[in-house]
Backbone as CSV, one residue per row, in Angstrom:
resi,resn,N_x,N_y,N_z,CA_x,CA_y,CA_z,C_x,C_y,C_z
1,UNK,92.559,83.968,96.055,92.586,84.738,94.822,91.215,85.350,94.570
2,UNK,91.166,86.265,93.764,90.160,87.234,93.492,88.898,86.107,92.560
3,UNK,87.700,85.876,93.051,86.638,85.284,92.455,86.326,84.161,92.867
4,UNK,87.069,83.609,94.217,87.216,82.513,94.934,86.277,83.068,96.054
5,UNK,85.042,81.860,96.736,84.804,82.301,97.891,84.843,81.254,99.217
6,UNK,85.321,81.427,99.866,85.660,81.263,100.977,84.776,81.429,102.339
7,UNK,84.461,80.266,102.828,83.366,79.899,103.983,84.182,79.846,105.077
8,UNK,85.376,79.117,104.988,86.311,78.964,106.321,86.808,80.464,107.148
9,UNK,86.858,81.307,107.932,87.275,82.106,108.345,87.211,82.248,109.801
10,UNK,87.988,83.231,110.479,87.716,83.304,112.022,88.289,84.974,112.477
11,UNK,87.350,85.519,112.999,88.129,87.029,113.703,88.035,86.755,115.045
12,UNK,89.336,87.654,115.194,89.491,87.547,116.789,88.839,88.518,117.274
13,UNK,88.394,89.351,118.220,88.575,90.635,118.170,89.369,90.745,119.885
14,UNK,90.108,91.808,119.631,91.177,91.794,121.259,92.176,92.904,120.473
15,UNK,92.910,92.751,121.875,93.759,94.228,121.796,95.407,93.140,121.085
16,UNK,95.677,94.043,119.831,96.502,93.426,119.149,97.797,92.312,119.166
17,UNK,98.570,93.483,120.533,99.156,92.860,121.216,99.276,90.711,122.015
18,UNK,98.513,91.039,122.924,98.234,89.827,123.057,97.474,88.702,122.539
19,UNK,97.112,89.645,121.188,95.943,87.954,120.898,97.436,87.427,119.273
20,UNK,98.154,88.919,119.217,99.382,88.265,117.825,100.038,87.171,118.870
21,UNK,100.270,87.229,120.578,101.006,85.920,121.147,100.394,84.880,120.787
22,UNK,99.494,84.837,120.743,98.228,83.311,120.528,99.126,83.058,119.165
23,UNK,99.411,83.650,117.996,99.485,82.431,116.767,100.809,82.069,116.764
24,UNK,101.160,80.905,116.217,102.390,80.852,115.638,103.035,81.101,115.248
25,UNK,104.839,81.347,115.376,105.446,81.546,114.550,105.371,81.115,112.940
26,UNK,105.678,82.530,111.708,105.595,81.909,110.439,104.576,81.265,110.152
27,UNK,103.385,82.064,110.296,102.410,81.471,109.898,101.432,81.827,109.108
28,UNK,101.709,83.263,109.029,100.438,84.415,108.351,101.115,85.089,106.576
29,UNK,100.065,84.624,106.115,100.668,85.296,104.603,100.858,86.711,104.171
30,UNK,99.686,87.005,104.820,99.329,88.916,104.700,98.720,89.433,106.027
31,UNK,100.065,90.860,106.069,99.473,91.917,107.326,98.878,92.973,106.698
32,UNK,97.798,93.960,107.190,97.527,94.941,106.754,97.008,95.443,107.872
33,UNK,97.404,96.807,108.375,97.057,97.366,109.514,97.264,98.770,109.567
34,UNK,96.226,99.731,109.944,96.187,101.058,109.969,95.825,101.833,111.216
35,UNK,97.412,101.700,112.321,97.082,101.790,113.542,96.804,103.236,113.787
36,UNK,96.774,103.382,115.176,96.535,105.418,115.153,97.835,105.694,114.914
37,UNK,97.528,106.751,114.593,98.730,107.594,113.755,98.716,108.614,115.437
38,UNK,100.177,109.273,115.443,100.192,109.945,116.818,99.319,111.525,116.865
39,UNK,98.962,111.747,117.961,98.136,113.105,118.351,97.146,112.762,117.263
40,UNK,96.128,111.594,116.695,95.341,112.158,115.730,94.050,110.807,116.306
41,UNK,93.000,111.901,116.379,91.259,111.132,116.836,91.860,110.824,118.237
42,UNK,92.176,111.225,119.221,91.940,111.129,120.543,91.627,110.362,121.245
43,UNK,90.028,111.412,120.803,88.873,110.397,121.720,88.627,109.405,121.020
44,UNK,88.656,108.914,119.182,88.637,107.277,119.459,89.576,106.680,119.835
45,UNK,90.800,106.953,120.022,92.368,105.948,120.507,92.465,106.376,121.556
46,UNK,92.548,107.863,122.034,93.551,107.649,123.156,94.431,108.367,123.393
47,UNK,95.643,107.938,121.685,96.259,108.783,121.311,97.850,108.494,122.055
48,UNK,98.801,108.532,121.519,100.267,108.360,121.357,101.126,109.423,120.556
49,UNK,102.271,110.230,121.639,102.941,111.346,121.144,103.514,110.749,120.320
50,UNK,103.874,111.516,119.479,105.061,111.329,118.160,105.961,110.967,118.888
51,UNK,106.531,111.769,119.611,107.905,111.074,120.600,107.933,110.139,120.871
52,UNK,106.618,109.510,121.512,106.763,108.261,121.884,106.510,107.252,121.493
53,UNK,106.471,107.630,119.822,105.625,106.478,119.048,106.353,105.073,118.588
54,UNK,107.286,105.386,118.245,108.311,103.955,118.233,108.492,103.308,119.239
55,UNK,108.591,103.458,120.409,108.638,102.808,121.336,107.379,102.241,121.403
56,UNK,105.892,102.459,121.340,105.253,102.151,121.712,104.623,101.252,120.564
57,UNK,105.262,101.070,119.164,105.186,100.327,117.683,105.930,99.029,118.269
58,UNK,107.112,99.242,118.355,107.693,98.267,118.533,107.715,97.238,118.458
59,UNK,107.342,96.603,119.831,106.693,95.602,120.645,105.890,94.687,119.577
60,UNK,105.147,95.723,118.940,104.096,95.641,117.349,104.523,95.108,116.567
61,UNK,105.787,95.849,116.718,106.359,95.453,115.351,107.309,94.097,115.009
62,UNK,107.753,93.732,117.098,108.234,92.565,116.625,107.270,91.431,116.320
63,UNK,106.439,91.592,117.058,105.418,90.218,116.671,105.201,89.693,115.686
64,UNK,104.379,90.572,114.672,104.533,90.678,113.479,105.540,90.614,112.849
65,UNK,106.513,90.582,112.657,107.895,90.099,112.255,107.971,88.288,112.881
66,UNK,107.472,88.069,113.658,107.474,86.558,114.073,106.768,85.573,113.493
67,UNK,104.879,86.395,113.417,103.873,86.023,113.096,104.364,85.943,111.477
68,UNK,104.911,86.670,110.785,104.691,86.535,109.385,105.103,85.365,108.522
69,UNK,105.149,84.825,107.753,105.926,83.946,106.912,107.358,84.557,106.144
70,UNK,107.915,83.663,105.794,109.200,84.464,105.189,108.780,84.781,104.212
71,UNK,107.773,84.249,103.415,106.890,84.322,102.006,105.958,85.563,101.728
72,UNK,105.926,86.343,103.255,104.494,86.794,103.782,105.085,88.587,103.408
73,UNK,104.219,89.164,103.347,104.343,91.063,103.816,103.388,91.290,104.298
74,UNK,103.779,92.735,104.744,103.204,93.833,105.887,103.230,95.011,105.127
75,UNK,101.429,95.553,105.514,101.648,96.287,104.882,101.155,96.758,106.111
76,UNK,101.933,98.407,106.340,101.356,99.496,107.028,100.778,101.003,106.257
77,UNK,99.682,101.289,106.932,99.038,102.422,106.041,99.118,103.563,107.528
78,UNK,100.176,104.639,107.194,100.434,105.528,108.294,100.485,106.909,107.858
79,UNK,100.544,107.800,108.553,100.683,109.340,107.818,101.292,110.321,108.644
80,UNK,102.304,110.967,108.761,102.697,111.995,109.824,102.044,113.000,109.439
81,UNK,101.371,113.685,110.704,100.914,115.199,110.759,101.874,116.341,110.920
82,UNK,101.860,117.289,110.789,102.074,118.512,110.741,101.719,119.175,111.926
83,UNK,102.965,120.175,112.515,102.714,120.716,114.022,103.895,121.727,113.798
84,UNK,103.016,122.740,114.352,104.070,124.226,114.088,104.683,124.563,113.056
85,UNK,103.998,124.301,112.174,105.048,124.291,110.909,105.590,123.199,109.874
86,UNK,105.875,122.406,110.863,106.772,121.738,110.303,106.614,119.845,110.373
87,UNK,106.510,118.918,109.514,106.048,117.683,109.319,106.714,116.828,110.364
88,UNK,106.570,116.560,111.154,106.833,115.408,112.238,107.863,114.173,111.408
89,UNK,108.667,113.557,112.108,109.591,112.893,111.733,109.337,111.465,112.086
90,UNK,107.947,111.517,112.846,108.116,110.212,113.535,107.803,108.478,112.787
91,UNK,107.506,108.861,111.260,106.936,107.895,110.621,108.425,107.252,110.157
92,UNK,109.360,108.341,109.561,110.488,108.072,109.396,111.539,107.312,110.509
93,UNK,111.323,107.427,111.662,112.126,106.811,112.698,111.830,105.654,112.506
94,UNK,110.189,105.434,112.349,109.898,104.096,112.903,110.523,103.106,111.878
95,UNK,110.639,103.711,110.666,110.723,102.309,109.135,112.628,102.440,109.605
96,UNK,113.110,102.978,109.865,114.171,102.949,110.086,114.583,102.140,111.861
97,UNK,113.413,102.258,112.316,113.541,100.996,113.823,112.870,99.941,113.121
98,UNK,112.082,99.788,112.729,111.933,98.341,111.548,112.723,97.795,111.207
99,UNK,113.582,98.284,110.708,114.870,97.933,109.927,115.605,97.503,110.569
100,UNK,116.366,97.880,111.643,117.221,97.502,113.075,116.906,96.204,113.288
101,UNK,115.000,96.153,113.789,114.541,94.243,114.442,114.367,93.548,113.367
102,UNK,114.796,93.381,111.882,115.099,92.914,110.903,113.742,92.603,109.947
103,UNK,113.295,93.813,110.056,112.223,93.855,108.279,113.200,94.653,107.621
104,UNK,112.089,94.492,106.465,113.333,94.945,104.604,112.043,95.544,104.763
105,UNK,112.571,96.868,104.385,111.419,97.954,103.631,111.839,98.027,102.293
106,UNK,110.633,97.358,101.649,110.982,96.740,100.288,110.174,97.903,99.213
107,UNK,109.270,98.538,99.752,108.192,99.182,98.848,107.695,100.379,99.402
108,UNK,107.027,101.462,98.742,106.266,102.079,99.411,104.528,102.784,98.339
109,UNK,103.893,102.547,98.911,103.151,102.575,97.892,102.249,103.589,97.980
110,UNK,101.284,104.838,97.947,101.027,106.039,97.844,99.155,105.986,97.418
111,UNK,98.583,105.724,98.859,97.045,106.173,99.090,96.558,107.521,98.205
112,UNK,96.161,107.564,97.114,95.551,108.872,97.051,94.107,108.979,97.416
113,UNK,93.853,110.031,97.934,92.663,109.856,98.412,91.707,110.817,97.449
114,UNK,91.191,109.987,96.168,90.621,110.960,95.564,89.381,111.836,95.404
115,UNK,88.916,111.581,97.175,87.442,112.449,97.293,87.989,113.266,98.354
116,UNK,88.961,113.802,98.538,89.464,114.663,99.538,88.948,115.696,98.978
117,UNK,88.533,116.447,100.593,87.741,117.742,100.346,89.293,119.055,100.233
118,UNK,88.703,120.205,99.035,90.120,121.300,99.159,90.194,121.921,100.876
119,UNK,91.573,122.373,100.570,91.511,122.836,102.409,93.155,123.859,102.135
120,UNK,93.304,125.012,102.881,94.709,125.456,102.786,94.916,125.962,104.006
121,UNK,96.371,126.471,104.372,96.970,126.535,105.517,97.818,127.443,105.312
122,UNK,98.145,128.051,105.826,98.944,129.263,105.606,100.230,129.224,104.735
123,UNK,100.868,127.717,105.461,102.361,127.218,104.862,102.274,125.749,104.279
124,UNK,100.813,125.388,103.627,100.627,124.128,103.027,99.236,123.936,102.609
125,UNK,98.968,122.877,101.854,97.464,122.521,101.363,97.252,121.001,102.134
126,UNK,95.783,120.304,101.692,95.453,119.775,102.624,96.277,118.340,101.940
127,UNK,95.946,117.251,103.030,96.830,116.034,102.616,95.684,115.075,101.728
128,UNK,95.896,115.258,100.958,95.270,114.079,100.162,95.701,112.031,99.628
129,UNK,96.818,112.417,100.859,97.221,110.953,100.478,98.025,110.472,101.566
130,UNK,98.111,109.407,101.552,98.283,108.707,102.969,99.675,107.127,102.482
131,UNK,100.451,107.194,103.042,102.048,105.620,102.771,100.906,105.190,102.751
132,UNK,101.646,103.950,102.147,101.292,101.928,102.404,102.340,101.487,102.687
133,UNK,103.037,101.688,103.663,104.603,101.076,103.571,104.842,99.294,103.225
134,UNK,105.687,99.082,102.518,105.685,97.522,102.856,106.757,97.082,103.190
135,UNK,106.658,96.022,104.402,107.782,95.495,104.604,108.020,94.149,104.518
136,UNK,108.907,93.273,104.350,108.995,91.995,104.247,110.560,91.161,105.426
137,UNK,110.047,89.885,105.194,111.223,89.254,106.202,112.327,88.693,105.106
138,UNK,112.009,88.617,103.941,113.254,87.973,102.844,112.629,88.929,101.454
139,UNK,113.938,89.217,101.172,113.970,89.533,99.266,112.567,88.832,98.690
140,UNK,112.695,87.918,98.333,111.943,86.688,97.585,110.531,86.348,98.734
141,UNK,109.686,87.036,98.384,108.053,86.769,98.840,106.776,86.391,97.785
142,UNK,106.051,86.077,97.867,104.762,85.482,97.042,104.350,86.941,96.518
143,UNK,104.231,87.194,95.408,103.175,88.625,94.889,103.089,88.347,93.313
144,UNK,101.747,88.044,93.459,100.545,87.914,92.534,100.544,88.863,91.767
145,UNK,101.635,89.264,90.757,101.278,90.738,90.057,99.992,90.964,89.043
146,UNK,99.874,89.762,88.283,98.836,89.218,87.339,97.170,89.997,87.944
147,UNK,97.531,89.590,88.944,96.305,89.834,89.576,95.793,91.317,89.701
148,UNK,96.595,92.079,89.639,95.795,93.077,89.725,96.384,94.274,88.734
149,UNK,96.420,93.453,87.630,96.751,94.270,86.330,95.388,94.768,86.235
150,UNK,95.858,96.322,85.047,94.601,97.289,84.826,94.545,97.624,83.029
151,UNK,93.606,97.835,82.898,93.269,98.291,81.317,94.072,98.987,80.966
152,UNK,95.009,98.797,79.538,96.314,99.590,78.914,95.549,101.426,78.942
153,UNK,94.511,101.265,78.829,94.000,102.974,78.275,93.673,103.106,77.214
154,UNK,92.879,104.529,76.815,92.984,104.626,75.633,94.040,105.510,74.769
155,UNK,95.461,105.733,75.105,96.264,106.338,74.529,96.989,105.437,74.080
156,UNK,96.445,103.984,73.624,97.624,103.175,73.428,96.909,103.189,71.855
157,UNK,95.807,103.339,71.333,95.241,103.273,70.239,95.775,104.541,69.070
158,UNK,96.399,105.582,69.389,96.697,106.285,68.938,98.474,106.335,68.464
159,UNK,98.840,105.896,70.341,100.474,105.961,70.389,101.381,104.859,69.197
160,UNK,100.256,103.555,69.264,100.872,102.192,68.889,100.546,102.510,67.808
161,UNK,100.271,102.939,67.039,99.655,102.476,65.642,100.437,102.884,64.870
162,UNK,101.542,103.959,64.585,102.693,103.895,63.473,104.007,103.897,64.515
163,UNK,104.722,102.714,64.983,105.776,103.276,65.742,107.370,103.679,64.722
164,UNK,107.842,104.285,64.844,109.055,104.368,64.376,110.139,103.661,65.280
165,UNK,110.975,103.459,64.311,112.276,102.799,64.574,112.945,102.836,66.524
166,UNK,112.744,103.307,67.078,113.445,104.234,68.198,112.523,103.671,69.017
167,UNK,111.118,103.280,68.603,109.824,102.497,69.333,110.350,101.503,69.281
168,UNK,110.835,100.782,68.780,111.035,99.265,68.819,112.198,98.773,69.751
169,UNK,112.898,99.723,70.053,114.130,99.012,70.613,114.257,99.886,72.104
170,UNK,115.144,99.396,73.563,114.765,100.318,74.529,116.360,101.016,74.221
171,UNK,116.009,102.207,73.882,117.165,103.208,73.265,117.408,104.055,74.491
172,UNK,118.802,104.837,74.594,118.613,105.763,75.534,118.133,106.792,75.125
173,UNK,117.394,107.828,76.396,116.353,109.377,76.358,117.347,109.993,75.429
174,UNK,116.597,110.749,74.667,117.368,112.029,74.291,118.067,112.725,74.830
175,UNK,117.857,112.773,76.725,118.397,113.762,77.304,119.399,112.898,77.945
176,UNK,119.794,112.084,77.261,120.799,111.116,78.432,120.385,111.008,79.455
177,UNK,119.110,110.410,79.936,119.009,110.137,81.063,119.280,108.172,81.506
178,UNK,118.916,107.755,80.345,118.863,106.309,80.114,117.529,105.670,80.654
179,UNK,116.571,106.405,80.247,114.826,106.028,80.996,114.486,105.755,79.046
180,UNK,114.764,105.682,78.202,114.161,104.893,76.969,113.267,103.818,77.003
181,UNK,111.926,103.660,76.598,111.362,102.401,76.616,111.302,101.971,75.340
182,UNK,110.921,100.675,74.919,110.724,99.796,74.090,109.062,100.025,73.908
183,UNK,108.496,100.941,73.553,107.312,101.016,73.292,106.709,99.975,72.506
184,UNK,107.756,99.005,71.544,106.512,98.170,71.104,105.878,96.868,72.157
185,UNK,106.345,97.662,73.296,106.332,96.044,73.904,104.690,96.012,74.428
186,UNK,103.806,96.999,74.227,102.830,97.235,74.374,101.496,97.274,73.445
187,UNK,102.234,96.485,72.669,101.347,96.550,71.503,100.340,95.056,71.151
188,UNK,99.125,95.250,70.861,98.332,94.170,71.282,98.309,93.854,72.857
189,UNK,98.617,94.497,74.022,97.860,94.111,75.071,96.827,95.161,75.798
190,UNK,95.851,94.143,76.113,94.955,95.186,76.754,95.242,95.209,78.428
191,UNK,95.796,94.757,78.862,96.118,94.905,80.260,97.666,94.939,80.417
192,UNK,98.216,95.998,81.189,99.285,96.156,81.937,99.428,96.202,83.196
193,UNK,100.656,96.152,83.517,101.093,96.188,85.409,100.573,97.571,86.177
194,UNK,99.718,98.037,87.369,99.787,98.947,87.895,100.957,99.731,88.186
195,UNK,101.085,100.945,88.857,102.388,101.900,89.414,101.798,101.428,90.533
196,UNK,102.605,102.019,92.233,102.858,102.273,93.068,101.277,103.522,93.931
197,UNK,100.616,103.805,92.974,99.988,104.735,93.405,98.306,104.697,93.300
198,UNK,97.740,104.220,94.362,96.153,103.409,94.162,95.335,104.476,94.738
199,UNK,94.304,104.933,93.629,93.540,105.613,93.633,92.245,105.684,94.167
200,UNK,91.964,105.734,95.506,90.500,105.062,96.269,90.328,106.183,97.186
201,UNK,88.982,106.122,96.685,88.008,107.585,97.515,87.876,106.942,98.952
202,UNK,87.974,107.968,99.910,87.687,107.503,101.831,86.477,106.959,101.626
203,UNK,86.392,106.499,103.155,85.142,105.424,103.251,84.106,106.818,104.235
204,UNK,82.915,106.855,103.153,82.054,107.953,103.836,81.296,107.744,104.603
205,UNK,80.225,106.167,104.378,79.635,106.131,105.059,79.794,106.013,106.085
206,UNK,78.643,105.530,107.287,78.767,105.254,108.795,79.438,104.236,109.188
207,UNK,80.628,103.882,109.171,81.156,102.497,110.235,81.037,102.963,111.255
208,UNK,80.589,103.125,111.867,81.318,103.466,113.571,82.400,103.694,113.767
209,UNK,83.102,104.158,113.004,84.583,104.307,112.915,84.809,105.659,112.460
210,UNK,86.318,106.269,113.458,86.491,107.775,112.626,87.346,107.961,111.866
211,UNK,87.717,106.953,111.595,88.826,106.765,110.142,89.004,104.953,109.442
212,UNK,87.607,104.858,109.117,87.586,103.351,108.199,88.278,103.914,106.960
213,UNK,89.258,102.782,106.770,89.475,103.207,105.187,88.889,102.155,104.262
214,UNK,88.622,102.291,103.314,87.628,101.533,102.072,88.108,100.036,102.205
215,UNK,87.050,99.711,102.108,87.150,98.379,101.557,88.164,97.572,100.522
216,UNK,88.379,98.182,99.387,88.897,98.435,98.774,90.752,98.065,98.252
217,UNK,90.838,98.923,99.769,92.331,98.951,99.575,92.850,97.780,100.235
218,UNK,92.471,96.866,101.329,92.929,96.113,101.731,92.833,94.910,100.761
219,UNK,91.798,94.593,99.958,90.880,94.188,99.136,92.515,94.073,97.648
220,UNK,93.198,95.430,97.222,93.800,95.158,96.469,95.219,94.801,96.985
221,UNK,95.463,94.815,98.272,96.811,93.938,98.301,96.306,92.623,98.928
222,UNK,94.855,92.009,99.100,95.196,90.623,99.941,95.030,89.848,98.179
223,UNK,94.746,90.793,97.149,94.682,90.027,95.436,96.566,90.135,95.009
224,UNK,97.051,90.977,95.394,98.298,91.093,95.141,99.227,89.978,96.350
């Protein structure tokens, strides 16, 4: 948990594959992994066609499905590029071959990257945000929501302070949609639940790396 520190630890370092044979089945609480994405940095990966990218996840993906706990998630942070036009399909195959060797794609959660530089393209603008996909081995997993609640804002000082009747109870929309909230349920707290959508600037400085992502983000799901 967040404010706890921790002396015990161990990294492996090795090629993913064979060092996930080394652990045990059901044993790991949290995955987080941001492998190459296909045709993208080359010369640091290597590099894997879109075509051939599920096949070559796979293998990946069962391990990790072995390695995890039933208690446990995975999170993947992936992004399809754009070629001729038109957005590559291959991120979509894969959560759908996930699904087949038996993960639950339970979540998806939405990198914005809010120091992205502007950029345009003839038939698009630049990508400023990047999945977190999550997947799990059962419905029912460990997540710490408490933990990484955020400050209500300051529009709650204005909104809360005379509610009418229609505030108090969760009524349906005006427009029939049936999205009505219970606005008083917000009243007197200073912390609420996050959305789906985590706001963290790229990692600028020098890692030696051509795509570190922040500290940060791994940082708020190993608290979640």
């Amino acid at each position: 948990m967040k404010g706890k520190k921790r002396d015990n630890f161990e990294i492996y370092l090795g090629d993913c594959l064979p060092t996930l044979e080394k652990f045990p089945s059901n044993s790991i609480d949290l995955i987080i992994t941001s492998p190459p994405y296909a045709d993208r940095r080359i010369k640091t990966y290597g590099g894997t066609k879109p075509e051939e990218y599920v096949d070559w996840f796979l293998p990946i993906g069962e391990q990790l499905l072995r390695v995890l706990k039933p208690t446990g998630t995975f999170i993947l942070n992936i992004k399809e590029k754009a070629e001729n036009g038109e957005r590559h399909t291959y991120v979509l195959e894969l959560i759908l071959a996930l699904r087949k060797i038996g993960w639950l794609w339970t979540e998806e959660f939405i990198w914005h990257k809010k120091n992205s530089y502007p950029g345009k393209w003839p038939n698009r603008f630049r990508d400023s945000w990047e999945r977190l996909l999550q997947f799990n081995k059962d419905r029912k997993f460990n997540m710490y929501q408490e933990a990484v609640m955020v400050p209500v804002g300051d529009w709650s000082k204005n909104r809360l302070r005379n509610l009418s009747d229609t505030d108090k109870i969760r009524d349906n929309a005006k427009n029939g949609s049936g999205f009505g909230k219970n606005i008083s349920n917000w009243v007197a707290r200073d912390k609420v639940y996050p959305n789906n959508v985590l706001h963290l600037a790229t990692e600028c400085n020098n890692k030696n790396h051509s795509a570190a992502f922040p500290e940060a983000l791994p940082e708020w799901f190993i608290n979640l």
